[in-house]
N, C-alpha and C positions, 0 to 999 in steps of 0.2 A: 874167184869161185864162179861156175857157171851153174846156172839156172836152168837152162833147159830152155823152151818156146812158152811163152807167157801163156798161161790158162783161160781160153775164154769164154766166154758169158758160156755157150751153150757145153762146155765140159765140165763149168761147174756146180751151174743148177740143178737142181734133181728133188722133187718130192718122192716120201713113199708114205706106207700105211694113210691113203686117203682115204677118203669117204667112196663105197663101189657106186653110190649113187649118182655121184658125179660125172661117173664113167673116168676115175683117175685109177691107173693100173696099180697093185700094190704091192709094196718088196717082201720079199722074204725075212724074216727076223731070223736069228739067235741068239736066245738068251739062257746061255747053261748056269747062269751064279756068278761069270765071270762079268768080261767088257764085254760090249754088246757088239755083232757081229754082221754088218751089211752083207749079204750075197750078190754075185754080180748078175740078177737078176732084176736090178731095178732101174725104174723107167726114167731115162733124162727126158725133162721137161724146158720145152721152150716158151719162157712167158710172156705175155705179152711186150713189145718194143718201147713203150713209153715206161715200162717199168725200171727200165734203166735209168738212169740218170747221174751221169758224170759229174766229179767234185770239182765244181769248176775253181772252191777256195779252201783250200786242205785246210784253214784255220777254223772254217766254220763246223763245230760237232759240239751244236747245242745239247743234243739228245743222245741217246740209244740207239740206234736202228739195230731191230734182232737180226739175227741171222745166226741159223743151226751150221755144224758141223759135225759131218758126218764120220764114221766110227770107219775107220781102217784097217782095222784089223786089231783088237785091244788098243785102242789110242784116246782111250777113255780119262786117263790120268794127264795127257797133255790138252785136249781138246776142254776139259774143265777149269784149265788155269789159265789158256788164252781167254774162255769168255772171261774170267777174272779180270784178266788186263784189259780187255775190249771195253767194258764194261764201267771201266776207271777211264772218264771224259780228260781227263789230262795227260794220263797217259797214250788215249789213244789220241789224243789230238800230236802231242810231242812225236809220235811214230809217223805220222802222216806227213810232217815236216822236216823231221831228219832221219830219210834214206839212204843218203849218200855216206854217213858215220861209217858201217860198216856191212858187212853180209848179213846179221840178224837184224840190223836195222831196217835195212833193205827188205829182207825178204818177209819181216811183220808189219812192213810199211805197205806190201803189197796186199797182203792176208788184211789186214784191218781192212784196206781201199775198195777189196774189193766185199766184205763183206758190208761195208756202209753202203755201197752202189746197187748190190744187189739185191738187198730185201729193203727196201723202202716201204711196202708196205706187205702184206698176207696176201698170196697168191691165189688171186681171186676164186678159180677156178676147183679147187679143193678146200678154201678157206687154212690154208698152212702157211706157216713161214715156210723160205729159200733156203739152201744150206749147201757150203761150199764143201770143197776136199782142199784140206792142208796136206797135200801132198809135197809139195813146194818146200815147206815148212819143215816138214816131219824127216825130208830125207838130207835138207841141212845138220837138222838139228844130231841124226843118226851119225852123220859124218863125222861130226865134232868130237863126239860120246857114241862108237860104237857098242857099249854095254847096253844102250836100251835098242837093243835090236827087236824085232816084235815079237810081242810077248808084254805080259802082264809087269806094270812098276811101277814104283809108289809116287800117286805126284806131289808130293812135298821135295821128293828127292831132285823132282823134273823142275821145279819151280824153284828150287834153290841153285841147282845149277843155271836154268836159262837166265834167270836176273845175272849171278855171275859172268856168263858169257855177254849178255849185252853190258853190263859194266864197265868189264875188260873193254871193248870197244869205241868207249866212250871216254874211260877215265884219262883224265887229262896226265896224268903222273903215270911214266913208264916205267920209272924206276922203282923198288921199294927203299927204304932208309936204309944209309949206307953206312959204314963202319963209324961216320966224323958225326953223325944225327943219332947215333946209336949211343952216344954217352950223353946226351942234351936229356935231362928227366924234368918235364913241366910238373909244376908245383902248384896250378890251379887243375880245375877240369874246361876251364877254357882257352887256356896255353893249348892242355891235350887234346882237347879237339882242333885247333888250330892245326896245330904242329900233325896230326893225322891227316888231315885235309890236305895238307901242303906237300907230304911225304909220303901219303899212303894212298888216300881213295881220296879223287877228286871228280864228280860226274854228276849228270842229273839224276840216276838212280840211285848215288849215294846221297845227294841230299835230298832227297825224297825218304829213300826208304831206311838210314844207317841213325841208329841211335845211341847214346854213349851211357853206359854204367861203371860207376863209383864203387872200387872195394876196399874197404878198411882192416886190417888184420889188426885186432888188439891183441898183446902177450898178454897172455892168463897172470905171469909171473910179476912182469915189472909193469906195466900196462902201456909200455911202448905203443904208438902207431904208425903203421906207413899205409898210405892212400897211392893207389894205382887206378887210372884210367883205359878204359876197353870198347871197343864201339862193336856195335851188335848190327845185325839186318832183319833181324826175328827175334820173335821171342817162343821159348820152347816150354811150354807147363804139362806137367806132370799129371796122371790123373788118378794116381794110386802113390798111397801116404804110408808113411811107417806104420800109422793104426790099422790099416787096411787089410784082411783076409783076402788072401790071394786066389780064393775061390774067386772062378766066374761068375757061379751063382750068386753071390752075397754081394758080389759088384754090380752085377745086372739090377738088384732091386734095392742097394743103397741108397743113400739120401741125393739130392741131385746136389751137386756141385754148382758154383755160381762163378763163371769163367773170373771173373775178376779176382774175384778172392784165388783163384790159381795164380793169378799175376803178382798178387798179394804176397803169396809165399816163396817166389823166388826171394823178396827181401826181408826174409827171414835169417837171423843170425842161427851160424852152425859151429862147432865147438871142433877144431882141425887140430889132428893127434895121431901119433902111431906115424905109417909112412907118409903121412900129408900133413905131417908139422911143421909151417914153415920156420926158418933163421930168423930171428931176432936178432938185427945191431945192435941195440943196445945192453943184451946178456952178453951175446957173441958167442948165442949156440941156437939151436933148434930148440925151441917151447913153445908147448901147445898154446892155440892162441885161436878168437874169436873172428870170426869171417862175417861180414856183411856186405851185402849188395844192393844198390840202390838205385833204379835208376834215373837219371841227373839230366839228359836229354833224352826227352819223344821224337821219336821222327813224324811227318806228316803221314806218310801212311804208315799202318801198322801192322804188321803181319804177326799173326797168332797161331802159332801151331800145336794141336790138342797130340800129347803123344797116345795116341791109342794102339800100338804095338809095342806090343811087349819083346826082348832078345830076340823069344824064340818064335814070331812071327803071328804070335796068337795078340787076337783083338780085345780091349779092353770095351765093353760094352755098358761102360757108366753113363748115364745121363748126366749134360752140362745145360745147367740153365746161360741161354749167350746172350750177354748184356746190347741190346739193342746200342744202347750209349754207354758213354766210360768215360771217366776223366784221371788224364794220367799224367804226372807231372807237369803240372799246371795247361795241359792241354785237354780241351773237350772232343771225344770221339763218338763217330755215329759207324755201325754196321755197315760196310759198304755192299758188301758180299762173302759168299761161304763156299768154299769148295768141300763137301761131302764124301762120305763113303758107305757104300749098304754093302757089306759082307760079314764074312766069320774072321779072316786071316790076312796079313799082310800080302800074300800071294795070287789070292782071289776078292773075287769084290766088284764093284761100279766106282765110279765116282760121277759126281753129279756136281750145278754150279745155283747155289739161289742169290738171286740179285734185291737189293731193294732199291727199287725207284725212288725219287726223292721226293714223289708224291706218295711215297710207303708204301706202292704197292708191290707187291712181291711174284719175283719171275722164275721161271725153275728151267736151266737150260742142261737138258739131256742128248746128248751128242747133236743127233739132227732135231730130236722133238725139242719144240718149245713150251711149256705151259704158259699164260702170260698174266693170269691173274692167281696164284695162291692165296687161298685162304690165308689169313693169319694165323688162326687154330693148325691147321695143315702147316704152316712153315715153321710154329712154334716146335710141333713135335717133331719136325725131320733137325730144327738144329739142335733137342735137345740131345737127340739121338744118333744121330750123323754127322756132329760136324767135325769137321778134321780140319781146316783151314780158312780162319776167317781173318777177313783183310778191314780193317779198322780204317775211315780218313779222317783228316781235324777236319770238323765245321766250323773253323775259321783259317782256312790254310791260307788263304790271302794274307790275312794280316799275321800269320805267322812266321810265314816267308820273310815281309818284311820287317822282322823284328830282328828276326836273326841274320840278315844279309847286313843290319848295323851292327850286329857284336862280332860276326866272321869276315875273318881279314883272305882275300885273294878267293871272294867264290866266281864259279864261271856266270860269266853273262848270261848264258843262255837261261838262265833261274827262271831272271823275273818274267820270261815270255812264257816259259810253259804256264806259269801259275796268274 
């Protein structure tokens, strides 16, 4: 894959909307509802030389360093789920280190390096953060997945695919299960996770982000069970209930929903009948029979995704109260960050990224603007109302790590260094 001539310092700095009083020149905006839209009107900025500052030890990314990124042309859906991953110190550390994996390795390894290097601190001279162009990035990523050609797209879709693609590139297992592993049925859910690990996804993203649910079918009739194991990379909750008036109205000023309790209800049993009745061996026919789900492994990080579109493209505008912390199958979770959305419709819209620092204070990264201090009152209301993607981590992933690297047989080395 080639790359092109490496991007430097002065192609990819650039403030705009500065203060005139500074004498800093200032860009044009547009903002019609949609992504927000740079014009090639704005002024590259050379900052001062000592503001650079080379990684002389890719290990070292105690902190955050901001750095905006700039809007290309509706690239609002990917430029918010990079700061997601930027923004995740393990992750971006793990990318800074392993380049040479593969092409998206390589080329987020470049994007993180140079966004650590280049905002080191607010750009004195207009008091702004720095902020690069993922051009690099964005026309890798175009190549792979021509369908997000520019133009407006959902980044839940962008973010479930890019993890995919870096996976793929990672995962140690080329093959999937072959016709002789295709008759092996584990009988724990830690056989099944084993035996997934060993045959299906084997990667740092998978054990980071892949967690495993438990479903039991009881027969209504004879009360037979069989238990099947499934490993997940998200979890998808719903935010409109059978009780639910499918009025927007009535959903816009209903009660607020408590994200957990959405997680809550995926393990809710459901009564499978009609054409989703499963077979029963022990009748040795189809009877309606009870479905539960449970889930039996957390991953370290936890990705949450609020479905706020409906089929037909239209936004579900319920307020979700977002559990700051959560504990979920014997793991403790804190908020890491939230990828947002402020529109009407799947097809229009912003998307936005708020981070919390682990001194709780909270960041709000908009394409190139940064805010760097949110209110809490202020960020309450944007996740009650906005959020679409929040990324959960253990606050104890250390010791979680190693607890599970003693019950899972053949994980990759490279674990225990990211963590």
């Amino acid at each position: 894959m080639c790359f092109g001539r490496p991007a430097t310092y002065e192609d990819n700095i650039r403030t705009d909307r500065v203060k005139s009083s500074r004498k800093c020149s200032k860009t044009l905006k547009q903002d019609n509802g949609v992504g927000k839209h740079t014009s090639s009107s704005s002024t590259t900025i050379t900052p001062p030389v000592e503001q650079y500052k080379p990684t002389d030890n890719k290990n070292q990314t105690p902190y955050v360093i901001y750095c905006g990124l700039d809007n290309l042309g509706f690239t609002c859906y990917a430029n918010s789920c990079l700061q997601a991953l930027y923004t995740t110190t393990k992750l971006r550390s793990y990318f800074l280190r392993n380049e040479s994996i593969g092409p998206f390795h390589r080329c987020l390894s470049r994007l993180f390096e140079q966004m650590q290097n280049y905002s080191e601190e607010k750009l004195e001279h207009c008091n702004r953060y720095a902020s690069i162009r993922p051009r690099e990035f964005i026309r890798l990523f175009r190549e792979q997945r021509p369908e997000f050609s520019p133009g407006e797209h959902d980044a839940h879709e962008f973010l479930t695919i890019l993890i995919e693609l870096i996976h793929r590139e990672a995962n140690r297992v080329k093959q999937y299960i072959n016709e002789e592993t295709k008759v092996l049925e584990p009988k724990s859910r830690s056989a099944a996770w084993t035996m997934h690990c060993q045959y299906v996804d084997r990667s740092n993203w998978s054990r980071l982000f892949m967690g495993q649910m438990e479903t039991i079918l009881t027969c209504i009739q004879c009360g037979n069970q069989s238990l099947s194991w499934t490993a997940f990379w998200q979890l998808q909750v719903d935010l409109m209930h059978d009780h639910d008036d499918n009025d927007q109205n009535v959903l816009e000023h209903d009660h607020i929903l408590a994200l957990s309790e959405c997680i809550q209800l995926l393990e809710h049993s459901e009564v499978m009948n009609g054409d989703s009745t499963p077979f029963c061996e022990q009748c040795n026919r189809s009877q309606p029979s009870t479905k539960k789900q449970t889930i039996c492994r957390a991953p370290h990080y936890l990705i949450v995704h609020l479905k706020r579109f409906t089929d037909t493209g239209h936004k579900i505008h319920r307020r979700v109260k977002i559990d700051r912390n959560m504990r979920l199958c014997g793991k403790q979770y804190s908020l890491a960050c939230c990828v947002m959305h402020r529109g009407d419709t799947g097809q229009t819209g912003h998307y936005m990224t708020l981070y919390q620092e682990r001194s709780k204070i909270w960041v709000l990264f908009d394409d190139d603007s940064i805010v760097d201090h949110v209110s809490h009152n202020e960020a309450k209301r944007m996740l009650q109302n906005l959020a679409y993607i929040c990324m959960y981590r253990s606050v104890r992933i250390a010791q979680n790590l190693n607890e599970d690297i003693q019950q899972q047989a053949q994980e990759p080395p490279e674990i225990n260094e990211i963590e």
